[in-house]
C-alpha positions as CSV (number, residue, x, y, z in Angstrom):
1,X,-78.0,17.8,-177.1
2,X,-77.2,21.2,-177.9
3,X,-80.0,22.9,-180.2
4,X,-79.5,26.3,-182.0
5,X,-82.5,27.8,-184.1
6,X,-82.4,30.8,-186.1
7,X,-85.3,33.5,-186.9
8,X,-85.2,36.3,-188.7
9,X,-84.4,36.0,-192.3
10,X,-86.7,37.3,-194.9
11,X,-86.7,39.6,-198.4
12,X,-85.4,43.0,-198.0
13,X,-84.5,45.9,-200.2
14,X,-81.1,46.8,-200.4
15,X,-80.3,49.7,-197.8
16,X,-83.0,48.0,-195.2
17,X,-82.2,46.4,-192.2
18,X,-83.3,43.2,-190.4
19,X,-83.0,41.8,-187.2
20,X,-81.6,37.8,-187.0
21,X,-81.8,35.9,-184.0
22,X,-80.7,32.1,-182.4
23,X,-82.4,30.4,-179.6
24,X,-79.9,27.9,-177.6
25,X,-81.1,25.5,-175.7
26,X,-79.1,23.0,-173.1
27,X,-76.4,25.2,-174.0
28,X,-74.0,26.6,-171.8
29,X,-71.8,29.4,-172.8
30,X,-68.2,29.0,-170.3
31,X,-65.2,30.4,-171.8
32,X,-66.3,30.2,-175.3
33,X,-67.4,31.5,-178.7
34,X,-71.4,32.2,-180.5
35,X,-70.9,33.1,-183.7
36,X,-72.8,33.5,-187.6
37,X,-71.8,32.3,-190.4
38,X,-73.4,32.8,-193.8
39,X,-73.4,30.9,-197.1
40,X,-74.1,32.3,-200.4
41,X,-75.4,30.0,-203.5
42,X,-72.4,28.7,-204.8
43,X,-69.9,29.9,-202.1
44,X,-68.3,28.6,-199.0
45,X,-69.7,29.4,-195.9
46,X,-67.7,32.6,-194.0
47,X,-67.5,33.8,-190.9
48,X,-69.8,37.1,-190.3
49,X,-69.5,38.1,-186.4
50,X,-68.7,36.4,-182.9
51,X,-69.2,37.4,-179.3
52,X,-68.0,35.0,-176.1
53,X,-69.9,34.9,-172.9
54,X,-67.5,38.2,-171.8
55,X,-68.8,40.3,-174.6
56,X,-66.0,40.4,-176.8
57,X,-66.7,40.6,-180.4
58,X,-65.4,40.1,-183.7
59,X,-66.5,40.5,-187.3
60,X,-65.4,40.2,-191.2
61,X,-64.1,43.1,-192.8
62,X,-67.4,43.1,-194.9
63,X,-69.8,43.5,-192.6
64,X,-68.2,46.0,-189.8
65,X,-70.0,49.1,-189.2
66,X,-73.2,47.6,-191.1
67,X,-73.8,44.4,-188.6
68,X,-74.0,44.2,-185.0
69,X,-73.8,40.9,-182.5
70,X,-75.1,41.0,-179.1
71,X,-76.2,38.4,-176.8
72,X,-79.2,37.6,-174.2
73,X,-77.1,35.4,-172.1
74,X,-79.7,35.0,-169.1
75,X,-82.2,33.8,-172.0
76,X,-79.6,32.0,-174.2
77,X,-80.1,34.3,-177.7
78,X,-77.5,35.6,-180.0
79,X,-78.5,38.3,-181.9
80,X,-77.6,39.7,-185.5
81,X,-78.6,43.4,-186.3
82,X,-77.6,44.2,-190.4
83,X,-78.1,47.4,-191.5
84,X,-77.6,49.1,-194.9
85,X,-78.3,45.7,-196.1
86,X,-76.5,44.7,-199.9
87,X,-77.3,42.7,-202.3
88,X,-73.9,40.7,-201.7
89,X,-75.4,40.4,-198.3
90,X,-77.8,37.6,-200.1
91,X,-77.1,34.4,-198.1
92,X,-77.8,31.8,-195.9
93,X,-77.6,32.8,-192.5
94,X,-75.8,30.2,-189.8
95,X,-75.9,30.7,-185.8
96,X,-73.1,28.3,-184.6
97,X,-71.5,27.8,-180.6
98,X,-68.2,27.0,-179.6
99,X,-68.4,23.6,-176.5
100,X,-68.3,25.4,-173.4
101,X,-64.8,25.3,-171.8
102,X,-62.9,25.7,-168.5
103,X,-60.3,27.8,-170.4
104,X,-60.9,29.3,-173.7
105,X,-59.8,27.3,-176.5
106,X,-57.3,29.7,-179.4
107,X,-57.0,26.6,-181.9
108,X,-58.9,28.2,-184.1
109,X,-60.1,31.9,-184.2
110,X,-63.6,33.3,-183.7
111,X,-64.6,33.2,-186.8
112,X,-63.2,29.9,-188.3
113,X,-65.7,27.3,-189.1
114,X,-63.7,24.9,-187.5
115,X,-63.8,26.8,-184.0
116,X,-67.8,25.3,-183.4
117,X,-69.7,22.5,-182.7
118,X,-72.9,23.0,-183.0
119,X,-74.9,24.5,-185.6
120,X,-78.5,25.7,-186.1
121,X,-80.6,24.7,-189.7
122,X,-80.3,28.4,-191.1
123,X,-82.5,31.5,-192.1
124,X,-82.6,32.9,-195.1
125,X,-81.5,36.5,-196.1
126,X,-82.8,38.0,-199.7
127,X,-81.5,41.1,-200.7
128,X,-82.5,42.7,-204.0
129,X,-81.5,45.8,-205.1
């Protein structure tokens, strides 16, 4: 069973920065999509950045130019670097991976909920202002 853990959240002051990450174990990324997803108090979870296992990103209109995904694919961690953190940035923060594929799946795009399969339990992200 596939097992994603996130690290990383904590309290920051708007204009900071933080560093999220996801461990992924028995995973194996083929033709397919990691990707985060955050959930603010009272909203529905949206799409915040993907990569596939060839590197190719994509991210909400919010966050571009402020958040960066990357991947350590020999260790199996996906990576969230936010800068000039806001306080609309305040949310819960999802790691999430597509089933590894013999051809990429385009059903759904990167950053649609529906696109994944696994899920990690979430880290936290607090920004005041």
């Amino acid at each position: 069973q596939v097992q994603l853990v996130e690290s990383g959240g904590a309290s920051v002051q708007a204009g900071g920065s933080l560093r999220l990450s996801c461990g992924a174990s028995r995973y194996s990324w083929s033709n397919s999509f990691m990707a985060w997803f955050r959930q603010a108090p009272g909203k529905e979870r949206e799409g915040v950045a993907a990569i596939n296992d060839r590197g190719s990103t994509e991210y909400a209109d919010s966050v571009k130019r402020r958040f960066t995904i990357s991947k350590d694919a020999p260790k199996n961690i996906l990576y969230l670097e936010m800068s000039s953190l806001k306080p609309e940035d305040t949310a819960m923060y999802y790691c999430a991976a597509e089933p590894p594929r013999l051809v990429a799946d385009w059903k759904y795009l990167p950053l649609d909920a529906r696109k994944y399969d696994y899920w990690g339990q979430g880290t936290l992200v607090t920004v005041s202002s």
